[in-house]
N, C-alpha and C positions, 0 to 999 in steps of 0.2 A: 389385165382387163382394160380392155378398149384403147391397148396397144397398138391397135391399128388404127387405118381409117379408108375410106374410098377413094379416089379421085374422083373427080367432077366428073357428073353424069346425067340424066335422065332426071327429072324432078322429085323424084323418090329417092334417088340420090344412091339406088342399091342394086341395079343391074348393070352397068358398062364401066369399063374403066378399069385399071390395074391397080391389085392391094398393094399398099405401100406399108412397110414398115416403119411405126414410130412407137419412142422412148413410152414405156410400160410405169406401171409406179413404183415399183423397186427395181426391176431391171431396164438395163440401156439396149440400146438398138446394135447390133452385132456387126460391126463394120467391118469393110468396106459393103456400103447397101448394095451394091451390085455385082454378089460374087460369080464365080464360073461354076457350068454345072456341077463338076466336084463337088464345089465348095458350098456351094446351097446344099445336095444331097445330106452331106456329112453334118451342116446344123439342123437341117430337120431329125436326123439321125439323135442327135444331141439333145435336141427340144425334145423328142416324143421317149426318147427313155428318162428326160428330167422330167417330163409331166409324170410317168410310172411310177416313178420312185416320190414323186411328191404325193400321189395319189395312196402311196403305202402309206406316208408319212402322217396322212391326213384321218388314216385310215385306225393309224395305232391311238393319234393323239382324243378318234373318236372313239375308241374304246375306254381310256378314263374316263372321258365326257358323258358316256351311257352307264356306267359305271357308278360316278357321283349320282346321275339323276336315279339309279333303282336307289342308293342307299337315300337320297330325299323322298322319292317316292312310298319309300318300307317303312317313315315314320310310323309308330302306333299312338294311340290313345288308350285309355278305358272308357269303357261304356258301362251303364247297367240293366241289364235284362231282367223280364220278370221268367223265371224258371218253374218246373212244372209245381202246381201248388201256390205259388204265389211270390215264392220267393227269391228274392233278388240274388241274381247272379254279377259277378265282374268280371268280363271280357275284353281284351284288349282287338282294336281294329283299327286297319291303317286309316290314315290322316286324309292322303290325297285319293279323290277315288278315281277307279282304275280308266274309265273314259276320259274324264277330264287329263290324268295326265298322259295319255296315250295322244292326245290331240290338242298338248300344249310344252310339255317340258319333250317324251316320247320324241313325238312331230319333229321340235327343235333338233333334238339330237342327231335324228337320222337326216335330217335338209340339213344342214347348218353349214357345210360347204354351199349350197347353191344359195341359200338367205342370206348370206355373206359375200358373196360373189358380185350379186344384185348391189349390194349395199354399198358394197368397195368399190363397186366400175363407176357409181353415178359421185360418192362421194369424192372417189380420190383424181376426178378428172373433171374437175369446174363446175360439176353438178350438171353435167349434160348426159343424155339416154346415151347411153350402151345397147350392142346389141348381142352379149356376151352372157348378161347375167340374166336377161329376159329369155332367151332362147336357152339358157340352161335350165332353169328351171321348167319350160314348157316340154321341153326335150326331156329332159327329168322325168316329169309327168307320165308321158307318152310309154320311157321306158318302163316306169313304174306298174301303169296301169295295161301295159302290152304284153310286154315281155315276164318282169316279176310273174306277171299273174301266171302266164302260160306254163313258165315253168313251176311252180308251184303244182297246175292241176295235170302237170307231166308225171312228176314223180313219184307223188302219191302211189305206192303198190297198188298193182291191177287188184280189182274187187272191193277194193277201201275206198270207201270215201270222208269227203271232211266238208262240215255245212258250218254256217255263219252263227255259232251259238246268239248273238246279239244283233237277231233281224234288224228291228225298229231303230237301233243304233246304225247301224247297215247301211239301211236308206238314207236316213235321217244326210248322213256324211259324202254315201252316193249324188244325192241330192244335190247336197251345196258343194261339194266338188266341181258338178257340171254347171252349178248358178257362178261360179268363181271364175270359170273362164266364159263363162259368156259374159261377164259383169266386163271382163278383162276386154272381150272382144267391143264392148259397149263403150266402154271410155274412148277405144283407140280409132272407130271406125264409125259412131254415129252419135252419141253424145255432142263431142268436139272434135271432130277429124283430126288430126294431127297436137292436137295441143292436151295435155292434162289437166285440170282447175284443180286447186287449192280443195272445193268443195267434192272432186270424185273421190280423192286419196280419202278423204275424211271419210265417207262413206265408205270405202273398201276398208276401214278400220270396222266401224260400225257390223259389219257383219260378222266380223272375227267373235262378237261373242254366242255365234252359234253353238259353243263349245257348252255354254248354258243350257240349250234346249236340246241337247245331246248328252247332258246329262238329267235334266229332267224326264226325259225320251228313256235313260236307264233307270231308271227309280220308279220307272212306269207312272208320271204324275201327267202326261200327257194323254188324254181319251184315244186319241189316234193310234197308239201303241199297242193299244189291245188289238189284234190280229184275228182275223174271224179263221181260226185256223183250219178248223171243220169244214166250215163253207169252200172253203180254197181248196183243201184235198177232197172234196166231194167233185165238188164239178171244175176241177182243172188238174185234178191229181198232183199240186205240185204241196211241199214237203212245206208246212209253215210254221210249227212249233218248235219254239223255243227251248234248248235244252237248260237246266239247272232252275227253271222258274218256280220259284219255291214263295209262299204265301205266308210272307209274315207276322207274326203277331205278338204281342209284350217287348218290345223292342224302346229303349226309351232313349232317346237323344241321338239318336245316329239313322243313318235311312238305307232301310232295305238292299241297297248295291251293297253296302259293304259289309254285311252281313250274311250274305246268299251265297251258296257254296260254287264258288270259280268269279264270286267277284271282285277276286283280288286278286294278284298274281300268284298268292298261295290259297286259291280258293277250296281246293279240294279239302284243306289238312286246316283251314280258316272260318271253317261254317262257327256262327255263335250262337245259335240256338240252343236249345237244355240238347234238344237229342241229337243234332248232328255232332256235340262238340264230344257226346259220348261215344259215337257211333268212330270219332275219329280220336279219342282214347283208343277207344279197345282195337283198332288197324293198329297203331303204335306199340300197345302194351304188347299186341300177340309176336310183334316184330321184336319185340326188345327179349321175350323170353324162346324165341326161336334160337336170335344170337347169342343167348347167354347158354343152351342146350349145346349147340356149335361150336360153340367159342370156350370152353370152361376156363380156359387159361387169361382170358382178359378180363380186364378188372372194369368198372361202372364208366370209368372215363372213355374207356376205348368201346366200351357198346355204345353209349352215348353219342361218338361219332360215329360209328357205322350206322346206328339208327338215322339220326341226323341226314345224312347221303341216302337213306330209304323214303327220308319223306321229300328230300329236295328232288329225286327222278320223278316223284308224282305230284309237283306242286305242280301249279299253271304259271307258265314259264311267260317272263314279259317280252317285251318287245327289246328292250336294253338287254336282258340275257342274252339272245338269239345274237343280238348283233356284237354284242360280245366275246360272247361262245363263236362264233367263226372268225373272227378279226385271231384272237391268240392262233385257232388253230392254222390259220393262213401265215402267219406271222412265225412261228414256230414256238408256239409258249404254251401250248399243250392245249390239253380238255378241260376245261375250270374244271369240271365237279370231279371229271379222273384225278384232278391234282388236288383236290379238298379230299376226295377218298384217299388217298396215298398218305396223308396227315396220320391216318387212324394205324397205319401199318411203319409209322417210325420207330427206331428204336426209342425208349425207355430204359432212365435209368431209374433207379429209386431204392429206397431199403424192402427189403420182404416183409418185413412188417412193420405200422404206426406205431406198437408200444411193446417195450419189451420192460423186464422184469427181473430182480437180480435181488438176492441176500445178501445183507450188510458185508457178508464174511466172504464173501464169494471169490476177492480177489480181486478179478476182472470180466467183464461182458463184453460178450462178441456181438455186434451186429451185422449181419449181411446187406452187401448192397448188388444187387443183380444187374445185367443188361439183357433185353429183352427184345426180338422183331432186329430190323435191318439184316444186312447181306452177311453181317458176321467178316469181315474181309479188311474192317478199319479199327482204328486204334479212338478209345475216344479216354479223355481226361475228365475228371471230377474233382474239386477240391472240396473241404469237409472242413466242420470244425465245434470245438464242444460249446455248448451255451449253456449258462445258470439258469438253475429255475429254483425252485426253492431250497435245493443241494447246491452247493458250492463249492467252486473250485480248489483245490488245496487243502481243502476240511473232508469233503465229501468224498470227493473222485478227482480221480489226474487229469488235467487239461490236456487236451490233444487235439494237433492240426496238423493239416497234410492234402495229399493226394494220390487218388487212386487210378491208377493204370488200365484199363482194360484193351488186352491187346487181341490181336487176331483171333478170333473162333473162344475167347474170354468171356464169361459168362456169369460171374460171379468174385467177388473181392467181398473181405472182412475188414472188418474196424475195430479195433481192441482197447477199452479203457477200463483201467485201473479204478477200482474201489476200495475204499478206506475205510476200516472198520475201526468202529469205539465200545465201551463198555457204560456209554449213558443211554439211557434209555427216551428215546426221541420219537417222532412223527414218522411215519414214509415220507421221503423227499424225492423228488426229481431233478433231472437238468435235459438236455436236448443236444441231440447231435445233426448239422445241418448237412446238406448237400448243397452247392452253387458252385456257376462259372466251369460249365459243360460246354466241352470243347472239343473240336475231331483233333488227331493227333496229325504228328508233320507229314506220317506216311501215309493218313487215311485219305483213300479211293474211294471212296462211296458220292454215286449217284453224280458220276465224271458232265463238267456243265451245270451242276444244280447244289444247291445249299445243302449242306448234311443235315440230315431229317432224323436228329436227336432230340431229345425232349426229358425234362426233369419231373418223373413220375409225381415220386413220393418221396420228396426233398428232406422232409423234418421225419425224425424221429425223436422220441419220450424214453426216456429209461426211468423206471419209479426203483427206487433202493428203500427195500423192505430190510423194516428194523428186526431181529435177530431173536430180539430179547423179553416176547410176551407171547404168548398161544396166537392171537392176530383177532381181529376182527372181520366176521363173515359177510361178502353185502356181494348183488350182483351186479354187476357192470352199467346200469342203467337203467332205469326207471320206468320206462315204458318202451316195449317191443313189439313192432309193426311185419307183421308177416302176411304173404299172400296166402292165397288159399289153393295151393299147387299139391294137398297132397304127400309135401315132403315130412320128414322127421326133423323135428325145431331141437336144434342142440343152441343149449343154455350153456355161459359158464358162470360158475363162482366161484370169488375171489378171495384172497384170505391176507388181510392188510394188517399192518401195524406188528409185522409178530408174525414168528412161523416155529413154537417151540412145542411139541409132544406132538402126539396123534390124537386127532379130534373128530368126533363122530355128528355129523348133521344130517338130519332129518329134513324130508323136504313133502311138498304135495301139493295136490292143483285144486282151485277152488271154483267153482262156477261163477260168470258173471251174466253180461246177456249171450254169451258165447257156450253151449251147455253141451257136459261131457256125455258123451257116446254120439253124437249126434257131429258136433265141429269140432272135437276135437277127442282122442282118448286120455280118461284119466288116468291120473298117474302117479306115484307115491314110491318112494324109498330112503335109503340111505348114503348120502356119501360119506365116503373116510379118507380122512387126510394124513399122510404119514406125518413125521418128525419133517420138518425143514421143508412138506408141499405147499405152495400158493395158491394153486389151481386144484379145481374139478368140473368134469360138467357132466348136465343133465340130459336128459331127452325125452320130448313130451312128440307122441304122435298126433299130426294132424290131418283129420279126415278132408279126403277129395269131394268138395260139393260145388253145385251148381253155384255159380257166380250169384252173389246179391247187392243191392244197393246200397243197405247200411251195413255199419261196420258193425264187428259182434269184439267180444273180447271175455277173456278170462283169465285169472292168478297163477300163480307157482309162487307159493309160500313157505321160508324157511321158520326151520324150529330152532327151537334154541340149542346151539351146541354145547357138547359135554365133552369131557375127556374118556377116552376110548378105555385106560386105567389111569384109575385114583394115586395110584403111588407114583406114575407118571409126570402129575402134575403137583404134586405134593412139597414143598422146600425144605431145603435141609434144616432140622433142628439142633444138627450140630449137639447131638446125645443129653438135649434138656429136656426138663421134666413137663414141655408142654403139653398138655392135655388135646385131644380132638378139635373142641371148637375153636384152640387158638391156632392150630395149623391150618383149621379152614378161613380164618382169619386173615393169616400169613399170605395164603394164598388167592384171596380171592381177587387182590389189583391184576394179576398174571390169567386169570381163568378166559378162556376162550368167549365173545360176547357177539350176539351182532348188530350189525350197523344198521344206517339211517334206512339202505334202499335192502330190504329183507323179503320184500313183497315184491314182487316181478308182474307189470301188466301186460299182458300178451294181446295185440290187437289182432284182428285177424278184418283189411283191408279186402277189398272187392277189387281195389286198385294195389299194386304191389308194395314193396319198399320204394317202388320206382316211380310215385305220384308227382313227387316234384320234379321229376325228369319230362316224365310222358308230359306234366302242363309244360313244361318248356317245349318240347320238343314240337307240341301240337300248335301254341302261339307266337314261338319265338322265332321256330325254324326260318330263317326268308334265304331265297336266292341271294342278297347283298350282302350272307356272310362270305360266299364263294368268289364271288368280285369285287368287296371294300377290300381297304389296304388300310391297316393300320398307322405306319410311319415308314420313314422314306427308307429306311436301311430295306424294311420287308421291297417294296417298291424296288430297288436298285438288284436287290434278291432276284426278284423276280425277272428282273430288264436283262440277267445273265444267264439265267437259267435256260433249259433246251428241254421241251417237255414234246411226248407223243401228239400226233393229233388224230389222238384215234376217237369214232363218233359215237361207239359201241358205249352204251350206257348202262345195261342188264350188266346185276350184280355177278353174273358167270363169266362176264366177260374176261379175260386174261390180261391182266398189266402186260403191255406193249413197251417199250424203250422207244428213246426217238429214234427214227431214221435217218436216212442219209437226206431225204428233203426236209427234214425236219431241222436237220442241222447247217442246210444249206439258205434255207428261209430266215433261221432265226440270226446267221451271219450278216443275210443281206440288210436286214429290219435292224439291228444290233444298235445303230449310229442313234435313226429315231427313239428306239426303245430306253436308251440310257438318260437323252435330252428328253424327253418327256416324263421319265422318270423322276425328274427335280420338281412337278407338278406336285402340290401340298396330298395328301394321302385322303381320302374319301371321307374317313371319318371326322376329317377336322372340320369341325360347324355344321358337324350333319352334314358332309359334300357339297355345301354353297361354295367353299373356297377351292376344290377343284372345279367345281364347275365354272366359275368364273373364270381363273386362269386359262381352262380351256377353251372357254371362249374366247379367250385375248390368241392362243396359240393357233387356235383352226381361220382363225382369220389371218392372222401372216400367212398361214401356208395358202388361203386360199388367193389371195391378193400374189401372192406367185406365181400360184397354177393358173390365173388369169393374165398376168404378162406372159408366161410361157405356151400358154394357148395360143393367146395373139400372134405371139412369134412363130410360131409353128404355122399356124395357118397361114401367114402371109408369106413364110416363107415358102410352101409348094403351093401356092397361090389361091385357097380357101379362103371365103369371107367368114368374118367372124359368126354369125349366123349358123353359117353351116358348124362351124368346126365347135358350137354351142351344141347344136342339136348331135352331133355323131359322138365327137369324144368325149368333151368335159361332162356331160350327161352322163355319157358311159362308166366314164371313170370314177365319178361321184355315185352309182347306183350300182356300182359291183359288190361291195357290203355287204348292202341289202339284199340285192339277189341271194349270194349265199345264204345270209341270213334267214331268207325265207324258204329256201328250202330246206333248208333244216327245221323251220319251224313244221312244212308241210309235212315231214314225213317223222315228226316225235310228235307234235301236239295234235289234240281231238278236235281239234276244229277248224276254224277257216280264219275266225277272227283277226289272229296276227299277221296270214298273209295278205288277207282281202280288204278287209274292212281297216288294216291302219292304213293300206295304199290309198286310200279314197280320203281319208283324213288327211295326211301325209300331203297329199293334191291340191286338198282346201289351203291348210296355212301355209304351203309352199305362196300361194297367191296373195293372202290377206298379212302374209307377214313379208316375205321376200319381196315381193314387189312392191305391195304396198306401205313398207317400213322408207324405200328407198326412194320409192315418185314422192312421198308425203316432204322427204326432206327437200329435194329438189325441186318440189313446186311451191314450198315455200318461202327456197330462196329464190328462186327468180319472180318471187310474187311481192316478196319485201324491194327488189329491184324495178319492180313497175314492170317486168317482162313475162311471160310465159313460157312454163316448161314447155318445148316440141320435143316433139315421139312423132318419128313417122311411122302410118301403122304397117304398111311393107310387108315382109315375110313376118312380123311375128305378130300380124293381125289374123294372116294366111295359114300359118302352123296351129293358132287359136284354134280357129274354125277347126282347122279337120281334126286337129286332137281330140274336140268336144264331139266333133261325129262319129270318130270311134270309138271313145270312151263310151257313148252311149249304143254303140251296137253291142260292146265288151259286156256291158252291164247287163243289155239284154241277155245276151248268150247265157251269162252264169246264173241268172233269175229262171230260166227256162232249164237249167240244168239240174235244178229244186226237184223236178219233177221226179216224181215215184223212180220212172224208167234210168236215172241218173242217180239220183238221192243227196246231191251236194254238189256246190257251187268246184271243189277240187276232184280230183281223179274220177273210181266208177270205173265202169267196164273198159276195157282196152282199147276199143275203138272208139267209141266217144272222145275219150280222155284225150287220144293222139290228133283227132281231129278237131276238138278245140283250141290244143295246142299249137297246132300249124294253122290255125284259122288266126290267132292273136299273134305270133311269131310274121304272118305275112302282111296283117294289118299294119303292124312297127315297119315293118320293111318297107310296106307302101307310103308311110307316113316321111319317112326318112326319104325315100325318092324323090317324090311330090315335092316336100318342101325345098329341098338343094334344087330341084328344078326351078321351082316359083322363083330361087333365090339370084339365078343366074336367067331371068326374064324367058325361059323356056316356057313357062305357065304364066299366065296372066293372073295378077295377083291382086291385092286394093291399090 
C-alpha cells in the first residue's frame, strides 16, 4: 500500500504524469525500474497471480477468523421465563444479540482486509493519505452494494422470492450506510477541502454507535418501527410486514430479540417461550423417533447426531456460516455440515453390551467387541485391558491385556477372561474390561486424504460374578422406568443376585398409580421361574397407544416374595440325623431365596420420551459453531490435509459424493495457507478470543502484502492506485462474500444475510476503516502543529456517484416489495433478470466513470 506515487503534476496532483514505482512496506521495488517490454509483461504476470494466491490466503485465514467470531457469538446465558400458569421456566439465550453482532464483530470479519488495508497504507507510510485503502474500501462498497446484490436477486429460482425479514433494521442501516459516505464526502470536499481536523475523525467515531439504535430499532423500543403495514399495502400495494414478529410476554431479564423465533442464528429451533419451545420439542422428538424406526441398528449416540444435522439444516444460518461454508468449499475442504454429517456414519468400535454376567463356577467370560459403519476395506487396532472393581485380580478373575485385530470385512472379535471359583460364601463382585488407543492399521485405506473416521463406542464394559452358593436375591435393575407413550410392549428384566442355587418361583403384578390400567397401560400379572444356576428373566407389561399429554402418569410392577419351586430342593443335607422339621427349616433359612431393596419397579410413562434430555439439548444446545469450532490443533492440522467434496446439496437424500478431481486440485493449491494457518490457537480456546485475535495479527500481514503487490502491479502496466483500488483489490477482497451470498440467497428464507448485512457492512467499512486510520493520522500531524492533507480527487468523485447509486439501488429493491414482485430478491423471471442487469451495468458505469475522472477524462473536485 501506497507503494507507488505520482510525479508532478496538475495541483490535485492526480491526473498527468507517469506512475513510478516505489519500495512498498514489506516488499522492495523490483529492479532494474526500467525493464523491456518482456520484462514488464512477465512481472505483472508475477504480481497479478501473487495478489491471487494472496487473496486465497486471505481468504482461508478469514475462514478461522468467522469461525471464532460465530463460536463468540453462540455464547449462552440462562434466563427465566414465567411459563403458562405462572411458573418459572429456565431457558438458555445467546449473549450477543444477533444485530449487534452482525454490524460489529460480523461487519469486522467480512471487511477486515479492506479496514486493514486503510489502516496499514496511512500507518506504515509516515501517516500520510493513501489512495489504496480509501478507494478499496469505496470500491468495496460499490461492489458490495451493485454487484453482491444483483447476483443474489439473480439466483434466487424463478417464482421464489426472498424479503428483508427485519425492515425497520433495514432502513435503519440503509440509512446511515448512505449518511456515511456523504458524512465521508463532507469531510473531503466542503467541511475543510483538502485537509481532515482532529474534530471530523472524532465525529465519524461518534456515529459508529448507530449500532445502538439498531439495535433498539430490533427490540422494537423505537416508536418509528412500528410500520403502518396495512396502510402501505392498501394504498401502494407494497409488502411491509415483518416475518417472525411475535408479541412477548413473561419474559424476565432478557429482551424480546433474543427470544423471538429467528432471532438468533438458531432462531427457528431457539424460540423460549412455554409454547414455541414445545412446538420445537415435538419437530425434534418426531425426528428422533423417525430415525430410531429407520435406523434400528443405531444406538442413542448416533441418532443423536443425525438429529443434530436435522436441526442445524433448519437453523438460521449466520453471516460467518455462509462465508464459511463457501471459503472450505472453494478451498477444497468440503461442505461443513456434509463433513459433521459424515461423523455420525464412522466406524464404531465398542463391546455389544455395558454389562455382562458370569457364575462364580463358570470358568471363563466372553465378551464381544464389534466394528460397526465404515467401508469395511481397513484394518483397525484396539488395545484392552482388565480393571479392579470390587473383584480382584488373582483372587477373583485372570488379569488380561492385549489387542485386538480387526481386519478387512472383520466384524466382530472376543475377549476371554478367566474366573476363579471358591467355596466362601461372599457378595457379587465386579471388575471392568476397558477399550483404548484405536488405531487404523499400517494397511488401512480408508477415506484416501482424510483422517480415519473411527471412534470408540462403548469402551468400558462391567462383568458382575455371581456368587454360586445361596438361591440369590430378586431385585429389578433400577428403580424407576421412563417410557414413552408409543404403544410398544415394555419388557422388564429381573435379576437374581448373590446366588443362583435351585429353581425359584416369583410371582409378579402391576399396581395402579396416576397411570390406570385398561386405560395407559394393560394390566398384568404372573409368574416367573428360574431354573437351577438362571440369573435373568423378564417380564412384559403392555402399553396402550394414547394421545400425547402434558403430565407424566406412572404406575408399579411389584414382585412377591419368592419360593422354592420344591421344598426338597432347597432343603440341606442332614447327613441321616434325627432332625426334626423346624430345625431343617432352620438350617435352611440363611440360603432361602429373598428379595432385594428395588422389588417395586416405577414405570413412568413421559409425554416426552426416554429422550428428554437429548431433545432439551438438541433444542438449546444445537448451534452452527459445533460444525466450524475446532477443538485443538491436532483436529485443525486434520483438517488443513484433509480433501472433502464440495457438494451444496444439503437434503438428507442427498448422496455422499467423494471429492473430485477439482476438489483435489484446490485443496493442493490452498495446502501451503491451510497448514500455516492451521498453527492459529483452535476456536474454543477462550471462547475464540485467541483465535480471533491471532487472526487479526495474520490478515493484516497478508493484507499489508496484497497492498505492496497491488501497488506494484498497478504501476507496473501503468494504473494509478485509485483505479487498481477500485477494479482489483475490491474485487479480490469481495469474492468471498459474493459466493457467500449466494449461497445464503438460494438456502436461506429471506434477504436479510444478503441485503441488509451489505448495508451494514457499508456503514463500518466507513466509521471504522477510514475512520480508525484518518483518527490516527490526524493526530499525529495535529501533535506536530501540521495538518492531515487528503486531496479530495477521485475519491471525493467515486463518493459522490457511489452514493447516487446506492440510492437508486435501494430505491429499485424498496419498489420490488410490491405485491407484483413480493421481495427485495428474485420473483418472476423477468423482473428478476432485469434488476440484475440494471445493478450489474450500474457497477460497470461506476468503474468507468471513476478510472475516467481518474486519468482527468471527467472533470472531477
Amino acid at each position: 500500500s501506497g507503494a507507488s506515487g505520482d510525479a508532478p503534476g496538475p495541483p490535485n496532483g492526480t491526473c498527468s504524469g507517469l506512475v513510478v514505482c516505489k519500495p512498498g512496506l514489506l516488499l522492495p521495488v523490483w529492479t532494474p525500474l526500467n525493464p523491456s517490454p518482456g520484462q514488464q509483461a512477465g512481472r505483472a504476470v508475477v504480481y497479478f497471480l501473487g495478489l491471487i494466491y494472496l487473496f486465497l490466503g486471505v481468504s482461508i485465514i478469514a475462514d478461522r477468523f468467522m469461525a471464532s467470531i460465530e463460536v463468540i457469538t453462540s455464547q449462552e446465558k440462562e434466563v427465566t421465563l414465567t411459563g403458562p400458569g405462572g411458573a418459572p421456566l429456565v431457558r438458555r439465550v445467546r449473549v450477543w444479540n444477533e444485530t449487534v453482532s452482525n454490524l460489529t464483530l460480523m461487519a469486522l470479519g467480512s471487511s477486515a482486509p479492506e479496514i486493514l488495508l486503510s489502516v496499514i497504507e496511512v500507518c506504515g507510510h509516515g501517516f500520510a493519505a493513501g489512495a489504496l485503502g480509501p478507494g478499496t474500501i469505496v470500491g468495496s462498497a460499490a461492489f458490495n452494494m451493485l454487484v453482491i446484490v444483483g447476483v443474489c436477486v439473480l439466483v434466487v429460482p424463478d417464482g421464489e422470492t426472498r424479503r428483508i425479514q427485519r425492515l425497520p433494521v433495514y432502513l435503519l442501516t440503509a440509512s446511515w450506510s448512505v449518511l456515511a459516505y456523504v458524512w465521508l464526502y463532507l469531510i473531503l470536499a466542503v467541511s475543510s477541502p483538502g485537509i481532515v481536523e482532529v474534530w471530523e475523525t472524532a465525529l465519524t467515531h461518534v456515529y459508529f454507535p448507530f449500532v445502538l439504535l439498531a439495535w433498539l430499532t430490533d427490540r422494537r423500543l423505537l416508536s418509528f418501527t412500528r410500520l403502518r403495514r396495512r396502510r402501505n399495502a392498501e394504498r401502494h400495494g407494497i409488502v411491509g410486514e415483518m416475518e417472525g414478529d411475535l408479541e412477548m410476554e413473561g419474559v424476565d431479564g432478557v429482551g424480546a430479540d433474543e427470544l423471538r423465533v429467528g432471532g438468533s442464528p438458531g432462531g427457528m429451533l431457539a424460540a423460549h417461550t412455554g409454547q414455541q419451545v414445545d412446538q420445537s420439542r415435538e419437530e425434534v422428538l418426531a425426528v428422533l423417533r423417525d430415525l430410531r424406526l429407520r435406523h434400528p441398528d443405531k444406538d442413542l449416540d448416533q441418532l443423536t447426531h443425525m438429529a443434530a444435522y436435522w436441526v442445524l439444516q433448519r437453523q438460521r444460518r449466520s453471516r460467518a456460516f455462509y462465508r464459511v461454508q463457501v471459503t472450505r468449499m472453494l478451498t477444497g475442504s468440503g461442505n461443513v455440515l456434509r463433513n459433521y454429517e459424515a461423523q455420525a456414519s464412522c466406524c464404531r468400535v465398542g463391546f455389544e453390551r455395558a454389562r455382562y454376567q458370569c457364575m462364580e463356577n463358570c470358568g471363563a467370560v466372553c465378551l464381544g467387541v464389534s466394528l460397526t459403519g465404515g467401508t469395511g476395506r481397513d484394518t483397525f487396532l484396539v488395545d484392552y485391558c482388565t480393571e479392579n472393581g470390587s473383584a480382584r485380580a488373582g483372587a477373583d478373575y485372570g488379569f488380561r491385556s492385549g489387542t485386538l485385530v480387526f481386519g478387512p470385512g472383520e466384524g466382530r472379535q472376543e475377549i476371554q477372561v478367566d474366573v476363579l471359583d471358591d467355596e466362601v460364601f461372599e457378595e457379587d463382585k465386579h471388575f471392568f474390561v476397558r477399550l483404548q488407543n484405536l488405531r487404523l492399521g499400517e494397511d488401512g485405506c480408508e477415506g484416501t486424504g482424510s483422517p480415519p473416521r473411527a471412534r470408540l463406542a462403548e469402551p468400558l464394559a462391567c462383568v458382575t460374578i455371581l456368587d454360586d452358593d445361596h438361591a440369590g436375591v430378586f431385585v429389578f435393575g433400577q428403580q424407576v422406568l421412563r417410557r414413552d407413550e408409543s404403544g410398544d410392549t415394555l419388557t422388564v428384566a429381573v435379576l437374581r443376585n448373590s446366588g443362583s442355587r435351585g429353581p425359584v418361583a416369583l410371582a409378579y403384578r402391576t399396581e395402579d398409580s396416576s397411570a390406570a390400567a385398561g386405560g395407559d397401560y394393560q394390566r398384568s400379572q404372573g409368574l416367573l421361574r428360574f431354573a437351577d444356576r438362571e440369573t435373568s428373566q423378564t417380564l412384559k407389561v403392555q402399553i396402550s397407544r394414547v394421545e400425547p399429554r402434558e403430565e407424566q402418569r406412572s404406575f408399579f410392577i411389584v414382585l412377591e416374595e419368592p419360593r422354592w419351586q420344591q421344598e426338597d430342593a432347597s432343603a440341606p443335607s442332614t447327613g441321616g440325623s434325627s432332625l426334626d422339621q423346624e430345625d431343617a427349616g432352620r438350617l435352611s433359612e440363611p440360603g432361602k431365596p429373598v428379595l432385594g431393596e428395588r422389588s417395586r419397579l416405577e414405570v413412568v410413562l413421559d409425554p416426552s420420551p426416554e429422550l428428554r434430555v437429548t431433545v432439551d439439548t438438541l433444542v438449546s444446545g444445537t448451534s452452527l459453531a459445533l460444525v466450524m469450532a475446532t477443538h485443538s490443533w491436532r483436529e485443525q492440522f486434520a483438517q488443513a490435509l484433509s480433501v472433502g467434496a464440495a457438494a451444496e446439496q444439503d437434503g438428507e437424500a442427498a448422496a455422499p459424493q467423494g471429492p473430485g478431481r477439482m476438489d483435489y486440485f484446490l485443496h493442493f493449491l490452498c495446502l501451503f495457507w491451510k497448514v500455516v494457518f492451521a498453527c492459529i490457537p483452535p476456536t474454543q480456546y477462550w471462547n475464540g478470543w485467541a483465535c480471533f485475535c491471532v487472526s487479526v495479527v495474520g490478515i493484516g500481514l497478508l493484507t499489508a502484502l496484497i497492498g505492496d503487490l497491488a501497488s506494484h502491479f498497478g504501476c507496473t502496466v501503468g494504473l494509478r492506485d485509485s483505479v487498481t483500488a477500485l477494479v482489483f483489490v475490491a474485487l479480490g477482497t469481495s469474492l468471498p462474500d459474493t459466493f457467500a451470498s449466494k449461497v445464503a440467497a438460494t438456502q436461506d428464507r429471506h434477504a436479510d444475510a444478503c441485503v441488509g448485512n451489505v448495508t451494514g457492512s457499508n456503514s463500518v467499512n466507513v466509521f471504522l476503516g477510514i475512520g480508525v486510520a484518518w483518527t490516527v493520522a490526524a493526530l499525529y500531524w495535529h501533535s506536530r502543529g501540521e495538518h492531515f492533507r487528503v486531496e479530495p480527487g477521485s475519491l471525493a468523485f467515486s463518493v459522490t456517484l457511489f452514493t447516487v447509486f446506492a440510492l437508486l439501488a435501494m430505491a429499485v429493491l424498496w419498489l420490488r416489495r410490491r405485491s407484483s414482485v413480493g421481495g427485495e430478491l428474485g420473483g418472476p423471471r423477468g423482473p428478476k433478470v432485469l434488476t440484475a442487469l440494471l445493478f450489474f451495468g450500474l457497477w460497470l458505469l461506476y468503474v468507468l466513470l471513476s478510472s475516467l475522472e481518474a486519468y482527468c477524462h471527467l472533470r472531477g473536485f
